[in-house]
Steps between C-alpha positions, in 0.01 A plus 500: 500500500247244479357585851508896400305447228243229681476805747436769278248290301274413821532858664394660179168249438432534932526885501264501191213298604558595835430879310227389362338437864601754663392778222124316534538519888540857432290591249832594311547468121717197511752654246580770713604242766688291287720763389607624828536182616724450216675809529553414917647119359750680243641853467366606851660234750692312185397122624568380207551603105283247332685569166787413650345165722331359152726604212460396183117394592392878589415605199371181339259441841331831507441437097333189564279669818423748244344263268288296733362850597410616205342175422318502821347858386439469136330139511261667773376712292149512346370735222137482727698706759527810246132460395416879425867625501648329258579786284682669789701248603592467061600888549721493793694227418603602124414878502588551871785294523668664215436861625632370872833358230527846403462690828708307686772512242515860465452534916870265486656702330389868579485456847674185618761616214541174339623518150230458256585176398485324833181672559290395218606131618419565891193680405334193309604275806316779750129414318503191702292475775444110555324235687766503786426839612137556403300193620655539828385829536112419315527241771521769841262765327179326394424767175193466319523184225520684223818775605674188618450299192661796284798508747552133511480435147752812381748377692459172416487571123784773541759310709705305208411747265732796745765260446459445162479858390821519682685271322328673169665822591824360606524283176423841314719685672787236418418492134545905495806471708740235380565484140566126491121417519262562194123554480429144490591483883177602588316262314632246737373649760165499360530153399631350844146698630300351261669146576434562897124531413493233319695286797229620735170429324610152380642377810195699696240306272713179493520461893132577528431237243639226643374617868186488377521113329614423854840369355615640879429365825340761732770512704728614248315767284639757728824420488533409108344881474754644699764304283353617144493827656891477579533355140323714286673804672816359491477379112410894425792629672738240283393686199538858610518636867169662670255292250450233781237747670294575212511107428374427823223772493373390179531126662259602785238716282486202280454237885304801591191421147554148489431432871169658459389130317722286605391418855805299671704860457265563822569719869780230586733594176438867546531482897828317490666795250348753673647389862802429332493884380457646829826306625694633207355798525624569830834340498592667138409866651762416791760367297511767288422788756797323726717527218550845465802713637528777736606693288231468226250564807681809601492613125096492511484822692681729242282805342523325152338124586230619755410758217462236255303284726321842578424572129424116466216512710319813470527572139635217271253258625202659550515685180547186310195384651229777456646548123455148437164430645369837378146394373458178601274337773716574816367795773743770594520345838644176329704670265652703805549215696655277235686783385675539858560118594838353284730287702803376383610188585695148444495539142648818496811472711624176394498612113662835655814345629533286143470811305723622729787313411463468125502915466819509696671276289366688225683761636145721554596741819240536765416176463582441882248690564242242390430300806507798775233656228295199497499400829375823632266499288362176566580561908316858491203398280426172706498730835289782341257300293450202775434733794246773284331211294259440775428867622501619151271237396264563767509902472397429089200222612712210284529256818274300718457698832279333650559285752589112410201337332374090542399328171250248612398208260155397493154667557290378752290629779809463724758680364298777343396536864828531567624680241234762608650541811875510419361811239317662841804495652725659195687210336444472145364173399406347151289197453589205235265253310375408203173452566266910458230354693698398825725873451113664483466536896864641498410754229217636641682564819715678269842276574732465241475202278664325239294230290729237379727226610773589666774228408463634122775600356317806375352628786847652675472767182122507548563616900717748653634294837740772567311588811438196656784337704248179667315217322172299662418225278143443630263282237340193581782270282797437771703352199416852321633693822808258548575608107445873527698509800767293335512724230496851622743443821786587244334826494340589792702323747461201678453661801226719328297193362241327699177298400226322701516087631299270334287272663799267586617716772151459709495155430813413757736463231709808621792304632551422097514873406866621449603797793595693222151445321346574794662898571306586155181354567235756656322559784434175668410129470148560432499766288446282201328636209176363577461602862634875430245544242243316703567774778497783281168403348346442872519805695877484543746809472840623508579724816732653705573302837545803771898393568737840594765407673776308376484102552462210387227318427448129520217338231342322795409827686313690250098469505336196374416464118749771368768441267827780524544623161759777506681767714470847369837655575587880537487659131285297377706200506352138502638163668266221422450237722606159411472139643882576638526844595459595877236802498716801653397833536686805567377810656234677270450184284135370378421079515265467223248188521253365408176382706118530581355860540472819275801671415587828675 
């Protein structure tokens, strides 16, 4: 038994990272991959039940993933991000969410034909939308800032309220149906809610507090975060089931405002929850997706769920959505778009399945039909939504089309040079410093700027770096590059971050350099800061060696005095050189340099 579940347990957390690889590999939405790797593990070729393989820790593990998630999503958020549609976002998730309640209650039962009981409970848990489901898919399509910040913060801000309103319904319902249980039943309910938000903004402001007096080593604020996570959400469910989400979403708005002064709640906190999230993420989508029964797939294709699902997607939601934003700041292409994309997700059919099983031993009929309704729900609406977010996106102008952009850090006659050329050859590029005299030259060759220092926290809701996928940290401070690329790697990829040598590297100290160091460092030994600026500034420029065929090229043979920058790919595509990369060029491909001599 022990094995079994060992098994289970490692098959389910390979298969969902492994998901997670192959959906970017692909240019997949990752959900869509998890579930039918899920479904393959489970009902399909019936490895293994993991219900069955974990017992009595099934329900209690997905709980806990749950909370870490929502944790991971709330305490990311920032009101900056909703700068300008504030008032929309207020709408959709009060407003909106209670005309989706209504919709989806009265699609239950008129077309699914659940009684109306049961669908006044599933409706309120079919508002949810939720980090699990959304920031995966924000991830893959690159919108605009300000459609994805709506987006991301409804379903964070929804997903424990779905649950919630739920459990409202169903404690209603009880009240009106058993005769045992007075009036004053409810006002538990509210209290235990109450009592959750107060678990979650003490421990949230109680964990940052001591964080911040350093009362923690470094090595362990993660961790202890994780475990007042686990405790706060856990503490909320003791007093009445389904509070521990809305516990641990106030716990991570209130990390989310006190981490904005208290420095030591920094990247390596947030970095740490948020990788954690990803590997929950993944595993919880297969353990529930693997769960499911033949015959609750084979149930999905009946008239009365896909027209649900049908009615679900065309008209609850994006009526819900123009109604509630009517008048405010949003364009009709955002309205249209956010009014189309609602994926259902973790949340959703793990509360299902609990539900579930308290209406049937209420003796509700239909109730069964709870799960096969949810998950094809949640299956069809992660297929539809992650495969036309993208396209539909692009056909209403609300993503970056263009191809991927380089952020380059510091102004100087060297990179603006360079910048200037990337833009030549179609690759979006944006400038970074704080200094308006030294982004002047940039300016007036009309390349994109931004005037302020990078590293502050501000300036992430002061730039849109959607569309750029590479970083060059090029200023004349090599402890200022080594930061900026230590910083923004999370983000961009280390792969994707690069910055110039110092002078160390011409010196003959290179044997002290790390190999690791060296892949991100560009161009070559001597392109210091100095000497690239001194070449710029003395009749130097960047070209295009006459390469065609595919080859490659040792440093040694090109012409004296030039210094390989990049290799401009088909597509626009850029691979910049480093001090460890072996120049290779495939047929069609440009070598970009630069040396003596006018440009062509």
């Amino acid at each position: 038994m022990e094995n079994i579940a060992l098994i289970s347990v490692a098959a389910i957390v390979v298969a969902g990272i492994f998901s997670q690889w192959l959906a970017w590999r692909i240019q997949w939405p990752s959900i869509v991959i998890m579930s039918i790797a899920g479904l393959l593990l489970g009902p399909v070729f019936g490895l293994f039940d993991p219900q069955e393989a974990l017992g009595n820790f099934y329900s209690p593990l997905i709980s806990l993933a749950v909370a870490i998630i929502l944790f991971e999503g709330s305490s990311s958020l920032d009101v900056r991000e909703i700068k300008g549609v504030s008032k929309s976002v207020f709408r959709i998730v009060t407003f909106g969410a209670f005309l989706a309640w209504i919709g989806g209650a009265l699609a239950a039962h008129f077309i699914a034909g659940l009684s109306l009981e049961i669908s006044f409970i599933i409706g309120g848990l079919f508002i949810v939308t939720g980090p699990t489901v959304i920031i995966p898919l924000l991830r893959n399509a690159k919108l605009k800032p300000r459609t994805a910040a709506v987006l991301k913060w409804e379903g964070i801000i929804v997903d424990p309220f779905g649950p919630l309103l739920a459990l409202f319904a169903y404690e209603v319902i009880k009240v009106l149906t058993t005769e045992t249980l007075q009036a004053d039943y409810m006002l538990n309910f509210f209290i235990s809610a109450v009592i959750a938000i107060i678990f979650g903004y003490v421990i949230g402001f109680l964990v940052s507090l001591m964080i911040g007096k350093g009362m923690f080593p470094e090595y362990l604020k993660s961790p202890i975060m994780i475990a007042f996570v686990l405790l706060c959400f856990t503490l909320a469910e003791v007093v009445m089931h389904e509070t521990g989400m809305l516990a641990v979403t106030v716990m991570g708005l209130t990390v989310a405002r006190t981490k904005h002064y208290i420095s030591s709640l920094g990247h390596d906190v947030s970095h740490f929850v948020e990788n954690i999230s990803v590997l929950l993420t993944s595993t919880i989508f297969i353990l529930l997706t693997s769960s499911l029964s033949r015959e609750t797939i084979a149930e999905m294709f009946t008239w009365p769920i896909i027209g649900f699902v049908l009615v679900m997607l065309f008209i609850v939601r994006p009526l819900s959505i123009w109604l509630s934003t009517f008048g405010t700041e949003l364009s009709n292409a955002e309205k249209g778009l956010i009014g189309w994309v609602a994926p259902r997700g973790i949340v959703a059919l793990s509360v299902s399945g609990y539900f579930a099983t308290n209406l049937l031993n209420d003796g509700h009929e239909g109730a069964e039909l709870l799960t096969t309704l949810t998950f094809a729900l949640v299956f069809i609406t992660v297929c539809a939504h992650g495969f036309s977010l993208g396209p539909v996106a692009k056909a209403l102008k609300l993503a970056n089309d263009a191809p991927p952009g380089i952020l380059i850090v510091g102004a100087n006659s060297f990179s603006i040079a360079l910048a200037g050329h990337l833009q030549k050859l179609g690759i979006p590029v944006l400038i970074s410093d704080p200094s308006a005299t030294q982004l002047l030259p940039a300016i007036h060759q009309q390349i994109p700027t931004h005037q302020g220092h990078i590293l502050a926290e501000h300036s992430e809701y002061e730039v849109d770096l959607t569309p750029y996928e590479t970083i060059l940290s090029m200023t004349g401070d090599p402890s200022l590059n080594a930061l900026v690329s230590q910083s923004y790697a999370p983000r961009f990829g280390y792969n994707n971050t690069f910055s110039l040598p110092n002078r160390n590297y011409k010196q003959g100290k290179q044997s002290a350099v790390p190999t690791a160091r060296k892949a991100h460092l560009l161009f070559d030994e001597e392109a210091i800061f100095t000497e690239l600026n001194k070449r710029i500034n003395t009749g130097y420029t960047i070209q295009t060696l006459p390469y065609q065929q595919k080859e490659k090229i040792e440093r040694e043979s090109l012409p004296d005095d030039t210094i390989p920058l990049f290799v401009k790919k088909e597509k626009t595509a850029v691979q910049f050189v480093t001090l460890r990369r072996k120049i290779t060029l495939d047929e069609g491909d440009q070598l970009i340099v630069l040396r003596k001599g006018s440009s062509e």
